[in-house]
C-alpha positions as CSV (number, residue, x, y, z in Angstrom):
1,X,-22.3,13.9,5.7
2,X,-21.1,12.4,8.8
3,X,-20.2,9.0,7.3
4,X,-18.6,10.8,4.3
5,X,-16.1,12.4,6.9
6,X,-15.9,8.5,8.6
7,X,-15.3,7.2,5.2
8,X,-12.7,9.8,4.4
9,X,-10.4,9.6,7.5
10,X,-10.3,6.0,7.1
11,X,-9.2,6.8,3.7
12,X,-6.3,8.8,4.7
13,X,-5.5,6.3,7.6
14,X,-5.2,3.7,4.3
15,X,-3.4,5.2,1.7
16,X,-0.6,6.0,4.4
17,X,-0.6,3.2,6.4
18,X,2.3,1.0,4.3
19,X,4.5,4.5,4.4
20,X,6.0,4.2,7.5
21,X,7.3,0.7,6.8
22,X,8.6,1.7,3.3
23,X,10.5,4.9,5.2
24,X,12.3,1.6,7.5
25,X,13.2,0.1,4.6
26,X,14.2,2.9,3.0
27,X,16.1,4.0,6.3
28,X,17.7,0.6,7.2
29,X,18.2,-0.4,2.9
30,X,16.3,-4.3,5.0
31,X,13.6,-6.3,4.4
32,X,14.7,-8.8,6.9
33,X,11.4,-8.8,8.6
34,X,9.2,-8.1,6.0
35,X,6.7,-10.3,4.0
36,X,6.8,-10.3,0.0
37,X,3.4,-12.6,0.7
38,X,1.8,-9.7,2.2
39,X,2.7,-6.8,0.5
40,X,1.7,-8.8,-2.9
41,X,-1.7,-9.9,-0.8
42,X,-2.4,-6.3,-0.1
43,X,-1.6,-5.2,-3.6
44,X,-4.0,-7.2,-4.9
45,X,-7.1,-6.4,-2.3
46,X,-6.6,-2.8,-3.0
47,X,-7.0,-3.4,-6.6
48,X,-9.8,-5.3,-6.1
49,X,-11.2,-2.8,-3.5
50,X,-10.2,-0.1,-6.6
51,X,-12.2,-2.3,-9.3
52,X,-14.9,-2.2,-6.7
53,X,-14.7,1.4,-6.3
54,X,-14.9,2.0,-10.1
55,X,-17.7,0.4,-10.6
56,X,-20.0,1.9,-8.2
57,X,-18.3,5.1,-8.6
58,X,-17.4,6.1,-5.3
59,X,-14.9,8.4,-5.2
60,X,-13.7,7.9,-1.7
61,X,-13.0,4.0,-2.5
62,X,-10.9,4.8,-5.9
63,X,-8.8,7.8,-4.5
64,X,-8.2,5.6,-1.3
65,X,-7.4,2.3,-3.1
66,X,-5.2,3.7,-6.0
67,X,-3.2,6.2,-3.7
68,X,-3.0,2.7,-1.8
69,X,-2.4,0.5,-4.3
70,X,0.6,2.6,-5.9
71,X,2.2,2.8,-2.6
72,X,2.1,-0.9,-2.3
73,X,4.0,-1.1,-5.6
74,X,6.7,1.3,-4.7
75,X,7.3,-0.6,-1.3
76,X,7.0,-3.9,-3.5
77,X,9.7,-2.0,-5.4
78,X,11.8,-1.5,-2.9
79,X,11.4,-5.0,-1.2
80,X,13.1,-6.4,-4.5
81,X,15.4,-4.0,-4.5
82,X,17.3,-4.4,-1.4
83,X,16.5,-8.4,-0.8
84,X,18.7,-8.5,-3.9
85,X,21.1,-6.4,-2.0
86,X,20.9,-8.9,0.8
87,X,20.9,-12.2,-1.1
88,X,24.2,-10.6,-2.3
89,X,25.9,-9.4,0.6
């Protein structure tokens, strides 16, 4: 039980760790300072992590990975949307 609840927390501490930095981009409509490499790098491990997940069928790494992995696209998302902005302005 006790590594269920370790598992867990670092769950939650994952699938919310990019929102922050999407709320600054959000906030400041910048991603001056932010790496497409990384947030495309990430994408991709929590997929993998998600595959991984699936096919032992651990709940903890799906729910984690694809809560992750979804808010990597939308911050992806968002990266595209306002470097256009700021290849334009």
């Amino acid at each position: 039980m006790q590594w269920e609840l370790i598992g867990s927390t670092a769950a939650v501490l994952t699938m919310f760790g990019f929102v922050p930095q999407m709320l600054k981009i959000y906030k400041t409509q910048s991603v001056e300072d932010v790496s497409l490499v990384m947030l495309l790098q990430f994408c991709l491990g929590m997929f993998l992590w998600l595959l991984y997940g699936l096919h032992i069928q651990d709940n903890i790494l799906i729910v984690a990975n694809s809560v992750s992995f979804l808010t990597l696209i939308v911050a992806i998302g968002l990266f595209l949307k306002y470097k256009k902005r700021e290849i334009k302005g």
